[in-house]
N, C-alpha and C positions, 0 to 999 in steps of 0.2 A: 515570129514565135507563135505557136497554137496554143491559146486558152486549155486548160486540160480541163474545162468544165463545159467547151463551145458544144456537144451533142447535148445536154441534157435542158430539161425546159427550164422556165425562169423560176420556178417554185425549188429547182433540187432535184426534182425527179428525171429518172430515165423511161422513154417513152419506146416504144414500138424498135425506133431504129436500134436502138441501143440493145434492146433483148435479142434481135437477129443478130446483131454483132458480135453477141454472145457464144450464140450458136455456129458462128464461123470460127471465133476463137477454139471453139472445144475439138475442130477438126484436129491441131498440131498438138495441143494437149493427147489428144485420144492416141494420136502416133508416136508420138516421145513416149509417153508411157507402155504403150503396146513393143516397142523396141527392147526395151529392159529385158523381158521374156521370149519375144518373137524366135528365138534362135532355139529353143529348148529342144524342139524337138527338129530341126532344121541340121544340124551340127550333126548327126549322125550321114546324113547324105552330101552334105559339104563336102565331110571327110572322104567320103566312096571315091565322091569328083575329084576333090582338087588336092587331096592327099597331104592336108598339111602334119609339119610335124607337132610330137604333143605342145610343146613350148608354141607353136603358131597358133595349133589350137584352141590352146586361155586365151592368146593375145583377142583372137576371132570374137571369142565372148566376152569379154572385162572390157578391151577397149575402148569399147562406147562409153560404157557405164563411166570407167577413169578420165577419159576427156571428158564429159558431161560436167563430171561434180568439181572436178578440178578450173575450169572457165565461167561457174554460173555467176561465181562474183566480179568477174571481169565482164561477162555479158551485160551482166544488170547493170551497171554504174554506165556501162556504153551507153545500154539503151536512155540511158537516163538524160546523156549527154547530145547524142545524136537524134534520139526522135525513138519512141518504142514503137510503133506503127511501120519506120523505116529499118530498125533491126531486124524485126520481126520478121517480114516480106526476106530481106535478105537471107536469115534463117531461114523459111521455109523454102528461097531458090537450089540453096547449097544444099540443104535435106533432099530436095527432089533430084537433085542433080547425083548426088552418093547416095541414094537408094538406086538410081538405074543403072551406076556404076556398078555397084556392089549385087543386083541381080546376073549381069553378064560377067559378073570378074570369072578369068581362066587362070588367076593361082591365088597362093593363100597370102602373097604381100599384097597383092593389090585389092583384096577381101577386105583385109585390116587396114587398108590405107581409107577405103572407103569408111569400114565404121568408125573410123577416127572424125573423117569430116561428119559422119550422120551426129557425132557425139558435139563436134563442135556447133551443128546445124542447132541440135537442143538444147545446145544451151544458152542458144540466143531465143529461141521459143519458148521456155517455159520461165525465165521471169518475165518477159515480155505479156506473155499472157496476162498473169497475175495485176504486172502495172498498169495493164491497161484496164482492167475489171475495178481498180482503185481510181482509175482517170473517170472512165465511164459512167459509174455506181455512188455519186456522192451520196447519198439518200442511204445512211445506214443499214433502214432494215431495208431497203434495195441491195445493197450491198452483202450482205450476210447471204442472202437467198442464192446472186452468183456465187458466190464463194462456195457455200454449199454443192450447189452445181457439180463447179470446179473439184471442189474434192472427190465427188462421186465417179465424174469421169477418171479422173487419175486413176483413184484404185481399182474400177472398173477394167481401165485401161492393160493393166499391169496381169490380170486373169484371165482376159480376153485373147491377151496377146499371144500365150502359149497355146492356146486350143485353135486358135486361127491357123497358128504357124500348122499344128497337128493335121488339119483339114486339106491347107493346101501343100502341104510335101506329099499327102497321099496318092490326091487326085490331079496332080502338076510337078511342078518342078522346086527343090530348093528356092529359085532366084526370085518366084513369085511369091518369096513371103517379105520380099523387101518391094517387089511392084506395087503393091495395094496404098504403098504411101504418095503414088502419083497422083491419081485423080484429086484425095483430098488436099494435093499441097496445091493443084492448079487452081482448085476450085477456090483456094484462099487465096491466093496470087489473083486472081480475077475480081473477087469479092472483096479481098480486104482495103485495097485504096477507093471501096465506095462507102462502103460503111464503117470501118475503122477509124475513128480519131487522130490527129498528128499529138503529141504529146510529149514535153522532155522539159527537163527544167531550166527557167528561165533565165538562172544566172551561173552553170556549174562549175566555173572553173577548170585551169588545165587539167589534164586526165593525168594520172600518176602513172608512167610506164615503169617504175620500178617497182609499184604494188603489183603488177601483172606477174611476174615470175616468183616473187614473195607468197604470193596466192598460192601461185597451183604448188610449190616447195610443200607449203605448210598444207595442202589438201593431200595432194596425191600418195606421199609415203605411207600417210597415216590410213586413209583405205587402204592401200594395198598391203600394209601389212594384217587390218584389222581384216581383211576380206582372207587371206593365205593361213592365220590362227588356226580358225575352225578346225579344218582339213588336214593340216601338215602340223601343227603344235605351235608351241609358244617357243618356237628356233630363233637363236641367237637373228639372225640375219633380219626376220619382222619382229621382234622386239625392237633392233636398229634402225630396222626402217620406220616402224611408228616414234619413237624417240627425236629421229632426225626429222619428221614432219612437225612435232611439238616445240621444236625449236627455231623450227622459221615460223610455225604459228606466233610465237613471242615477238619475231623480229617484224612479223606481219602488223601486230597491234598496233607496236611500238613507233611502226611508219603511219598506221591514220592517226595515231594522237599526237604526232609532231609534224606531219607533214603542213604545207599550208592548204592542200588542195588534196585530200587525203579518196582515195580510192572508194572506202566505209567511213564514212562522215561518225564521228563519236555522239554526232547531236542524235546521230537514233536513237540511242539507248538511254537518252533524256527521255523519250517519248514515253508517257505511261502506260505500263503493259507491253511493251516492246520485249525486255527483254525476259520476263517470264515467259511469255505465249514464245521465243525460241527455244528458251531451256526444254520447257515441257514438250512442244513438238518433237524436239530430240529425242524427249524420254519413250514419247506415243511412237515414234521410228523403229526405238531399237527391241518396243514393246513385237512391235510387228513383223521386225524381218527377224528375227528371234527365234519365234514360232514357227515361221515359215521355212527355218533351216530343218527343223524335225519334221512337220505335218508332210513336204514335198516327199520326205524320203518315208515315213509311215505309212503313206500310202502306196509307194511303188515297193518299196522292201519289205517291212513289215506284212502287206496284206496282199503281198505279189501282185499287184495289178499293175498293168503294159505303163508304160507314158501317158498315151493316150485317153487310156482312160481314169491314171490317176487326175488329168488336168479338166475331163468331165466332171468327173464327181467334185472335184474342185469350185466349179463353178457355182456351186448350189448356194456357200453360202453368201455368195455373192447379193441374193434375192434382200438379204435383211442388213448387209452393210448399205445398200442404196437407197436407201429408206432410213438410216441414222445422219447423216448431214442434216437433211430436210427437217426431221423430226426433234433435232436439237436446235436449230436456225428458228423454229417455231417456238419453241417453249420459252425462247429469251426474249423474243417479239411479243408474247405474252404477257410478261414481266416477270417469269421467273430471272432470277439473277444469276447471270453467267458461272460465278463462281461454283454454285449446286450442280450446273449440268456438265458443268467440266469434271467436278469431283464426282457422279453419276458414271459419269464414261468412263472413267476411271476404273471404277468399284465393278463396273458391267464385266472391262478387258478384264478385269483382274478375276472373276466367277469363270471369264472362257479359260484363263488359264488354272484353274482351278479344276472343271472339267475333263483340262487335258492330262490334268495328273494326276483321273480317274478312270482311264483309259487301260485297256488289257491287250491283249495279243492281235484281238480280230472285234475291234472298235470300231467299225466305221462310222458306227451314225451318232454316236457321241463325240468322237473324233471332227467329223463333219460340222456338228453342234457347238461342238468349241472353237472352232475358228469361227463359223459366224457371231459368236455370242462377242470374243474377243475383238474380232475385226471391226463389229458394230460400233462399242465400247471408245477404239483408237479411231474411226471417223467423227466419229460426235466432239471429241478432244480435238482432233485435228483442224474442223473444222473452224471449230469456235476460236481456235488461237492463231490460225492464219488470221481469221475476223479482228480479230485483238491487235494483232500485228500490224496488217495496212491499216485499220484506222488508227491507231497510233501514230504511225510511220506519215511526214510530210509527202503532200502528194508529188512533188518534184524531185521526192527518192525514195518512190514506188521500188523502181527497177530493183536500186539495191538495196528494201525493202525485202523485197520477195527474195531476191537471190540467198541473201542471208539465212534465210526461213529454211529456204532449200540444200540449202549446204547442210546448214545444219541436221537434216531428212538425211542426209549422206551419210554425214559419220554417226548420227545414232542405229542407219540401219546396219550400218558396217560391226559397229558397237557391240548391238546386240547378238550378232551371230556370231562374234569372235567370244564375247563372257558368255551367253548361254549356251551356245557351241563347246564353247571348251568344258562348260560345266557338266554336258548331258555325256561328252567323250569319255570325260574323268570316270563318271560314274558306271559308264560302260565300260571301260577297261576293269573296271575292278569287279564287275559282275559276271565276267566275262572267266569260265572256269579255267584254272592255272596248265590243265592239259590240251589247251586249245593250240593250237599251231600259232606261232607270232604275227604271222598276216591277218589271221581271224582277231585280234586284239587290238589290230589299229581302228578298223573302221567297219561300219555293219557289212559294206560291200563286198570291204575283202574277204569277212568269213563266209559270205552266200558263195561267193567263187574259189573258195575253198572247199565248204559241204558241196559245190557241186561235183566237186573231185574224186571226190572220199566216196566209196563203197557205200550202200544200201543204206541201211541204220546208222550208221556214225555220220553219214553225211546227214542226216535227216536231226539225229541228236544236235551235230554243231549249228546249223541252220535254225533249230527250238529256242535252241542258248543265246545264241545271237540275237534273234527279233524279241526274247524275253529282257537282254541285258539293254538292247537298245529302247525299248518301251521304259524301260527303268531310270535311263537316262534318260529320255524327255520327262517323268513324274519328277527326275532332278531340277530340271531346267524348267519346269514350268512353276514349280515350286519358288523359285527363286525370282521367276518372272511376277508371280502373284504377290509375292513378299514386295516388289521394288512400287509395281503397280498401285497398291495400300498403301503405298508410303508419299506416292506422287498426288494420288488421291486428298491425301491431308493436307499434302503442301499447299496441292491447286488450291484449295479450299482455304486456306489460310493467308494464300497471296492475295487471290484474285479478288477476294471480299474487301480488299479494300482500293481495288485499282476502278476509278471508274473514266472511261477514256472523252476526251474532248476531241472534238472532229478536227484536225489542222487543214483548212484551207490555204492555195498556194499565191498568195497574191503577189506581185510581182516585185522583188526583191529580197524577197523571206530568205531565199538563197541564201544569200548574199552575207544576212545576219546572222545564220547560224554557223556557218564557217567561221566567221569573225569572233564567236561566241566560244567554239571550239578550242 
């Protein structure tokens, strides 16, 4: 068994090796999250090629995302078991291996079969990361500073990933926007059994094969139906499928608190600050991919700008979210008390969405302004309650630690596009003039390709109506986001003042006793 504390010096601290190690970790971070988007603009020439039909087509782009969120609780508690250092590597072979699959596939199953394995590749990479930055980082305010990191690249990641894809479908081929994950997967296949830690805990117990399928039951319906909402309504069939995920979530619980050897150990949530810093990460999720269902589409429909260049302009305010990890990481190493700068980032998101539900027909740079103001807001929160979380969390259930964290990232972002989603539709449909054609009432899209139909001025009239009634619905839905945001703001503030966390080192045994405890 490996010490989880063997890289750092005899004081606590992490020295030189440790911060390289860092910067090797951030290689599979920066790709798991660049995948999320990677296809945005990729999927129109997919289609030219390999002609899938529309049903393959979602499959093509959800199915990472759905295997991802559906296995990370099962990765994590692996890693836990088997070695995070030895998942990890394995992840990133299978990732290298279905990205060159998935660059030469010649149809659309074996597209989807590849981002199926790239889905399962990341989700043994991104708690893995996490556990290992907990193994690594004993040294708090060491710790907090990776972390910080770690958040920056993530969301970095995730804005990067679409304008990359944009770059290279232009000037190359669809398949090279899945190549680019080779060099850095080899570079960590080469790198990480030198400076990567061995790490897992020292007494885990049998692994639960019947929480495995209990898991993804209780993950996978509930995205897919909160993902299908938005777009399609609140149909019978994702009502039943979010409903049938809540109830294997119950039968999910129900097996780690009776089990002897439970998949999610219940002794986390003893941990203080554990289970706050999830709630709230949930709520900073669904703060964020919320907004991100209108801003995407404000800027390509609303303000007619190409793909390409709504995912530039995009970029901008990327400049001031990279800059709020670090700059909240500091202020608590300071002595300001965590509780302030969490209810801060709060009160910041909640002004960008404030902003956005000041916004008019031909907004960009306030538009622009509010997702940076917003985005900044939800890393500062983000960051500081991952912090809250691993040091809370036993270092010998790091793995399923983080995976929790991250799940939980799933169904808030899910979350929030299906209630703010459905909130800004409502409001469009109803803004939406009753002599409009029934296509132009469902969705902004449908009415642009409808005024594109229509004759001279009535196309131009329905096309006015639409990007007015859909601006109407995001002041709905940001409204609603700024009201939840004030309200998390209080809570943070009212919880976290009184959590103050104690470092749990993993000495050998500790295992052992909290199972037993359980």
């Amino acid at each position: 068994m490996t010490n989880s504390t063997s890289t750092n010096s005899p004081a606590g601290r992490a020295g030189r090796r440790e911060w390289t190690a860092l910067c090797v970790l951030m290689l599979p971070l920066l790709l798991v999250s660049m995948d999320v988007s990677v296809l945005y603009f990729a999927i129109p020439a997919i289609s030219a090629d390999l002609e899938p039909s529309g049903t393959q087509q979602l499959w093509i782009f959800d199915i990472y995302a759905f295997v991802l969120a559906g296995l990370l609780m099962t990765m994590g508690s692996l890693g836990d078991r088997t070695g995070r250092r030895k998942l990890l590597l394995i992840g990133a072979a299978a990732f290298g291996a279905a990205s060159l699959v998935a660059a030469y596939a010649n149809s659309a199953e074996t597209l989807i079969a590849a981002r199926a394995v790239l889905g399962i590749g990341g989700a043994t990479l991104m708690p893995s990361t996490m556990a290992l930055i907990r193994t690594m980082f004993t040294d708090p305010g060491q710790r907090a500073k990776a972390i910080g990191i770690w958040s920056g690249v993530m969301t970095g990641g995730i804005a990067l990933g679409s304008v990359l894809s944009g770059v290279l479908v232009q000037y190359f081929w669809w398949g090279s926007v899945f190549l680019v994950n080779l060099p850095a997967m080899a570079l960590l296949l080469v790198l990480g059994p030198v400076l990567l830690p061995e790490s897992r805990n020292p007494e885990p117990g049998r692994f639960d094969l019947v929480s495995v399928p209990l898991s993804m039951a209780a993950v996978l319906p509930v995205i897919y139906g909160l993902k299908e909402i938005p777009s399609e309504g609140w149909h019978p069939q994702y009502v039943v499928s979010v409903t049938v995920g809540l109830v294997f979530a119950a039968l999910f619980v129900h097996r780690q608190r009776t089990a002897a050897s439970p998949m999610i150990s219940p002794a986390l949530f003893r941990g203080r600050g554990f289970a706050p810093a999830v709630v709230l990460n949930l709520v900073s999720a669904f703060a964020m991919m919320g907004s991100a269902f209108f801003t995407t589409q404000y800027l390509q429909s609303v303000l007619d700008k190409s793909a390409m260049e709504a995912a530039l302009w995009a970029l901008l305010p990327s400049v001031p979210i990279g800059m709020a990890a670090p700059a909240a990481t500091a202020l608590v190493q300071r002595g300001v008390n965590r509780a302030y700068v969490v209810t801060a980032g709060f009160a910041i998101a909640a002004t960008g969405y404030g902003l956005l539900a000041l916004a008019g027909t031909d907004s960009l740079w306030l538009v622009l302004t509010a997702c940076g103001v917003l985005a900044s807001g939800i890393v500062m929160v983000m960051s500081q309650m991952t912090d809250l979380a691993m040091g809370a969390a036993p270092v010998e259930k790091a793995g399923a630690a983080s995976s929790l964290l991250e799940t939980g990232q799933e169904f808030g972002g899910a979350l929030g596009m299906a209630v703010l989603g459905s909130i800004g539709t409502a409001v469009y449909r109803h803004e939406m003039p009753s002599s409009a054609p029934a296509e132009a009432h469902e969705t902004l899209g449908g009415a642009l390709a409808v005024a594109g139909r229509l004759p001279g001025r009535t196309g131009d009239a329905l096309a006015t109506a639409a990007r007015e009634a859909f601006t109407t619905g995001m002041h709905g839905a940001a409204i609603a986001g700024a009201v939840l945001l004030a309200l998390a703001a209080v809570g943070a503030g009212a919880t976290l003042r009184r959590i103050h966390v104690r470092e749990t080192p993993a000495p050998e045994g500790v295992a052992a006793s909290e199972e037993a405890a359980a």
